[in-house]
C-alpha positions in Angstrom: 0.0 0.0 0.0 2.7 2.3 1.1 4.7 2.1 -2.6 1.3 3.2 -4.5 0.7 6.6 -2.0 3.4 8.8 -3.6 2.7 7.9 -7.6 -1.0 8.6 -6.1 0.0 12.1 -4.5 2.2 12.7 -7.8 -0.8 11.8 -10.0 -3.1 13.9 -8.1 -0.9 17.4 -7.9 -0.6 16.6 -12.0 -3.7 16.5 -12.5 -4.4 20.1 -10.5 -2.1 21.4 -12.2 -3.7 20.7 -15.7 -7.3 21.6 -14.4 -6.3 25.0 -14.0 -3.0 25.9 -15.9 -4.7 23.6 -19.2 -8.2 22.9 -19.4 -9.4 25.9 -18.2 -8.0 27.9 -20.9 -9.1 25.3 -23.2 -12.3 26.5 -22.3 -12.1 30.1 -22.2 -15.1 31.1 -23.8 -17.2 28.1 -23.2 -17.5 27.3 -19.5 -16.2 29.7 -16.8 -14.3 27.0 -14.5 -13.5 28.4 -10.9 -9.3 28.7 -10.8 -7.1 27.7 -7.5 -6.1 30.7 -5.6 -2.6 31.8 -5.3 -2.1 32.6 -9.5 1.5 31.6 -10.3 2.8 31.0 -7.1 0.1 28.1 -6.0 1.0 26.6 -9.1 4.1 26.4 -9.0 4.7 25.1 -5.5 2.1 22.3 -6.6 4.6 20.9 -9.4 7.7 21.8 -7.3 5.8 19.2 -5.0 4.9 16.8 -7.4 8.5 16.7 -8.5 9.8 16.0 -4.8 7.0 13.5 -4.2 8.2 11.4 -7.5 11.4 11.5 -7.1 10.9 10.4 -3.5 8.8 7.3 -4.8 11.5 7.0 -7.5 14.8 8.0 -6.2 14.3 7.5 -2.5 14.4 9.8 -0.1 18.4 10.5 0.6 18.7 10.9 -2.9 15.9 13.7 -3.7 17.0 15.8 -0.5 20.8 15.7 -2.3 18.9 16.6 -5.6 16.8 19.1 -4.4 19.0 20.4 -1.9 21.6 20.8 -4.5 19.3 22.6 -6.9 18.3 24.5 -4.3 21.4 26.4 -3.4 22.9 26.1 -6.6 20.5 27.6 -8.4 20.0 30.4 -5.8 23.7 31.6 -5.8 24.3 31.3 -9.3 20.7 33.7 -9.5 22.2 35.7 -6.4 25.9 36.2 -8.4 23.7 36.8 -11.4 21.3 39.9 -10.5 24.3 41.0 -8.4 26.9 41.1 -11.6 25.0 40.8 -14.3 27.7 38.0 -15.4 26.0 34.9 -15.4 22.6 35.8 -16.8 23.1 38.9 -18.1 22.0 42.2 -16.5 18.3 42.1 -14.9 16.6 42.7 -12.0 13.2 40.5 -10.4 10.4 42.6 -9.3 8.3 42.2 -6.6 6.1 39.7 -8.7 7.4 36.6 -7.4 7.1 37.6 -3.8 9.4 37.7 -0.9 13.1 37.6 -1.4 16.4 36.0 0.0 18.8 38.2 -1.2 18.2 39.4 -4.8 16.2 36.6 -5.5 12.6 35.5 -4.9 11.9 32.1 -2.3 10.0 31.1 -5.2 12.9 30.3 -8.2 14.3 27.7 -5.7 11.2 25.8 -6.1 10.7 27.0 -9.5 13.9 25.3 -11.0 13.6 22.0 -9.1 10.1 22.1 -10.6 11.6 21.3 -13.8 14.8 20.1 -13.3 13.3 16.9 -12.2 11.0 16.1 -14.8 14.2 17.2 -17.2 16.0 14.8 -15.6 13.8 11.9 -16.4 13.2 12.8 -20.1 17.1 13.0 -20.7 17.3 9.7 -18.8 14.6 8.0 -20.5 16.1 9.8 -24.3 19.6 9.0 -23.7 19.6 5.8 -21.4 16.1 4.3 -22.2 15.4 4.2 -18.7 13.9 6.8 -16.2 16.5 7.4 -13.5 20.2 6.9 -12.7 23.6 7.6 -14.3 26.2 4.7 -15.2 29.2 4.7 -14.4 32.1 6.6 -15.7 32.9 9.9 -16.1 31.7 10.2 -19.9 28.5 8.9 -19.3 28.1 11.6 -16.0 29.3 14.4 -18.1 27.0 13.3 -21.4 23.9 12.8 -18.9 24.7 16.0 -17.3 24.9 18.0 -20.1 21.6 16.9 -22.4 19.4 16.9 -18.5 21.3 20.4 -18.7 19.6 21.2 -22.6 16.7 19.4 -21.9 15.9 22.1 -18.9 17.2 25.3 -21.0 15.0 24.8 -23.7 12.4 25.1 -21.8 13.3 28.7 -20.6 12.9 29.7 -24.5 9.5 29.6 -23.7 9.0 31.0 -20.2 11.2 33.8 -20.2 9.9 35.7 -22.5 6.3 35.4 -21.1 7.7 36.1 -17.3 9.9 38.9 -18.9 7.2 40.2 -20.9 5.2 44.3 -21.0 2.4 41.8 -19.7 4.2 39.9 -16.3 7.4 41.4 -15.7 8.4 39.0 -13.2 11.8 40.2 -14.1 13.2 42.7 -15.9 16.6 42.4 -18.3 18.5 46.3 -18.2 19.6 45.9 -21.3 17.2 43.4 -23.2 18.0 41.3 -26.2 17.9 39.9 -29.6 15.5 36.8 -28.2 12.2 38.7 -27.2 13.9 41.1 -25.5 16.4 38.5 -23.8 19.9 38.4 -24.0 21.7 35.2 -25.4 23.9 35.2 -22.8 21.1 34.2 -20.4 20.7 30.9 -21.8 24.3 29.7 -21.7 23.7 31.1 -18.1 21.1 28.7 -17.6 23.1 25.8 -18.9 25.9 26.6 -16.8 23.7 26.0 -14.2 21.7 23.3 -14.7 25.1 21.3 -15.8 26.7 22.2 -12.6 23.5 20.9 -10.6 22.9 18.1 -13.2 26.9 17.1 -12.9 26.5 17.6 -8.4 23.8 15.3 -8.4 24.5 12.4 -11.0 28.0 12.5 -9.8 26.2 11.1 -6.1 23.6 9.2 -8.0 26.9 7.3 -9.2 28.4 6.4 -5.9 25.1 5.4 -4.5 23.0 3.8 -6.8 25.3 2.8 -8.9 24.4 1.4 -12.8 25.3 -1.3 -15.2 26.7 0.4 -19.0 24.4 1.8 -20.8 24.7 -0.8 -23.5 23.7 -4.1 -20.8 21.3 -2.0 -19.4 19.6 -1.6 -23.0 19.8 -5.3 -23.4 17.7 -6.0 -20.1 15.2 -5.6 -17.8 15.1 -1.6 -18.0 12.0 -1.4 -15.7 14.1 -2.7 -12.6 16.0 -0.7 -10.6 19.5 -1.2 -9.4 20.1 -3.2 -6.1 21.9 -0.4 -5.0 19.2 2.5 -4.5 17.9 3.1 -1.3 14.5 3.3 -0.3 12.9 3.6 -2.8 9.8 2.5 -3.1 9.2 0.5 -6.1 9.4 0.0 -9.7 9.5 2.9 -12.0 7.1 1.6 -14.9 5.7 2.7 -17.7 3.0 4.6 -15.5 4.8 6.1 -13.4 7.7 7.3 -15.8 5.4 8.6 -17.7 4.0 11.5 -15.3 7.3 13.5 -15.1 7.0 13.1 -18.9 3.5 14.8 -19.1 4.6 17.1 -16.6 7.1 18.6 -19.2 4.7 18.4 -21.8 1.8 19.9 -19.4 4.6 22.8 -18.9 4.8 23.8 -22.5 1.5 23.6 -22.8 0.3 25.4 -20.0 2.9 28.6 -21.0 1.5 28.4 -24.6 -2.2 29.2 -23.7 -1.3 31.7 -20.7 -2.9 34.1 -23.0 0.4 36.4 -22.5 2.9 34.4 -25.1 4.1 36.5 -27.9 3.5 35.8 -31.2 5.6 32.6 -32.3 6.2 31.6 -29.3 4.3 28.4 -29.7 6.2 27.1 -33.2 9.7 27.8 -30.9 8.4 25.6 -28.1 7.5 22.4 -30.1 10.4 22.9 -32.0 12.6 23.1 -28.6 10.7 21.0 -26.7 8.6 18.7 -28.7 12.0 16.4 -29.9 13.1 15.4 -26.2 9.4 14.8 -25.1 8.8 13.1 -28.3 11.9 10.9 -28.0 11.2 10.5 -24.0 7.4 9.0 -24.9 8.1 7.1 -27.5 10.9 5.3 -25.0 8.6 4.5 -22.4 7.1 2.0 -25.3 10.1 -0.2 -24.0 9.3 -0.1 -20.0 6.8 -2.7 -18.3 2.7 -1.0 -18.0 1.9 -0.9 -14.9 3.4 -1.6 -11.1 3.7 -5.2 -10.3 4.4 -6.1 -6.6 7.4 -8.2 -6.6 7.6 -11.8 -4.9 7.8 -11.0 -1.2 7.0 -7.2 -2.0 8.8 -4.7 0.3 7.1 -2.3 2.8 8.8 0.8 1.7 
């Protein structure tokens, strides 16, 4: 009972999320649905939590307190350096938008880049190594794994930055703008320095503690099993549940796409940027078993 709660709590927070971020501006126009309090920070704390919950079921708990912990502080000092400098980013400034602050930067971006670093995580996983989670051994598989989680997760700021950055939101505000709706290139390699450098922390734990077979065995078997070595966790990571960090991504896109404040074109650059890994991530989870199968002698958590 225990190993179903957490798919069930990730399942659930998903499906908020596309009630109001999705369907209700589906219907725009039709049927007025009521919306969840909170706007933009509600929701994002819901997928922020749906990320640490499947992670938890997925990774075990030592493991997603490294990961988030490590995209936590990470991501807030390369963000406190950044607004500070202007050298890792490029020169901007947040607004009070996002709420309260630690430093420069709002409590919320913590939360909002574990939100998707996780499902980013999977989808490179699942493209690369045609499994959900873990890194094999060896520093070219870390630093390979590292850096397509790393493009996986900037590709999807091509589409949220300028609606956050946007005359419409102004969540932040670049000094000096740029050629990309007003953003400056130098923002995204900004953001792939510092997804790689969480990406590389974390996988280079995920390595010593969970450790995997090469990529090529692993092909060749059972890629629905996880490795002996990963503690407490709480089951197997089928086709089911691999697939919700996989929706979430997709649920992401779509969600920015019909905010109602993404500029025009917006929506051919995301499916070009994002539609190939989710593409290549669902059409993987063809390979994994369908649904969760207790094992013999099943274990309690």
């Amino acid at each position: 009972m225990r190993r179903r709660v957490l798919p069930a709590v990730a399942t659930v927070l998903l499906a908020v999320f596309a009630y109001d971020a999705v369907l209700r501006s589906l219907l725009t126009g039709l049927v007025r649905l009521p919306g969840l309090p909170g706007g933009l920070t509600v929701l994002t704390s819901i997928m922020a939590l749906f990320s640490l919950a499947h992670a938890w079921y997925c990774l075990g708990g030592r493991l997603t307190l490294a990961f988030f912990g490590l995209s936590a502080i990470v991501s807030w000092a390369f963000e406190q350096v950044g607004v500070a400098t202007g050298l890792v980013f490029g020169a901007y400034q947040y607004t009070d938008y996002l709420g309260g602050k630690l430093g420069h930067v709002p409590l919320l971006i913590p939360l909002a880049w574990f939100m998707m670093i996780y499902p980013s995580y999977v989808i490179a996983n699942l493209a690369l190594e045609r499994r959900p989670t873990g890194t094999p051994g060896g520093a070219g598989s870390l630093l390979r794994l590292a850096a397509a989680s790393a493009a996986v997760m900037t590709v999807w700021d091509l589409v949220i930055d300028p609606i956050l950055s946007g005359p419409q939101v102004r969540a932040w505000v670049w000094e000096t703008g740029g050629p990309y709706y007003g953003v400056p290139i130098q923002n995204y390699l900004g953001w792939l320095a510092t997804t790689f450098a969480v990406y590389l922390a974390y996988r280079a734990i995920e390595q010593q503690v969970a450790p995997l077979p090469a990529s090529a065995a692993a092909a060749a078997g059972r890629i629905d099993e996880r490795p002996a070595g990963l503690p407490a966790a709480l089951g197997p990571v089928d086709r089911r549940v691999a697939a919700l960090p996989v929706a979430a991504y997709g649920l992401m896109l779509a969600a920015n796409l019909l905010s109602g404040v993404a500029p025009a074109g917006l929506a051919i650059v995301g499916l070009l940027v994002m539609g190939p890994p989710l593409a290549l991530a669902a059409w993987r989870l063809r390979r994994l078993s369908p649904g969760v199968s207790e094992p013999a002698g099943g274990r309690a958590g």
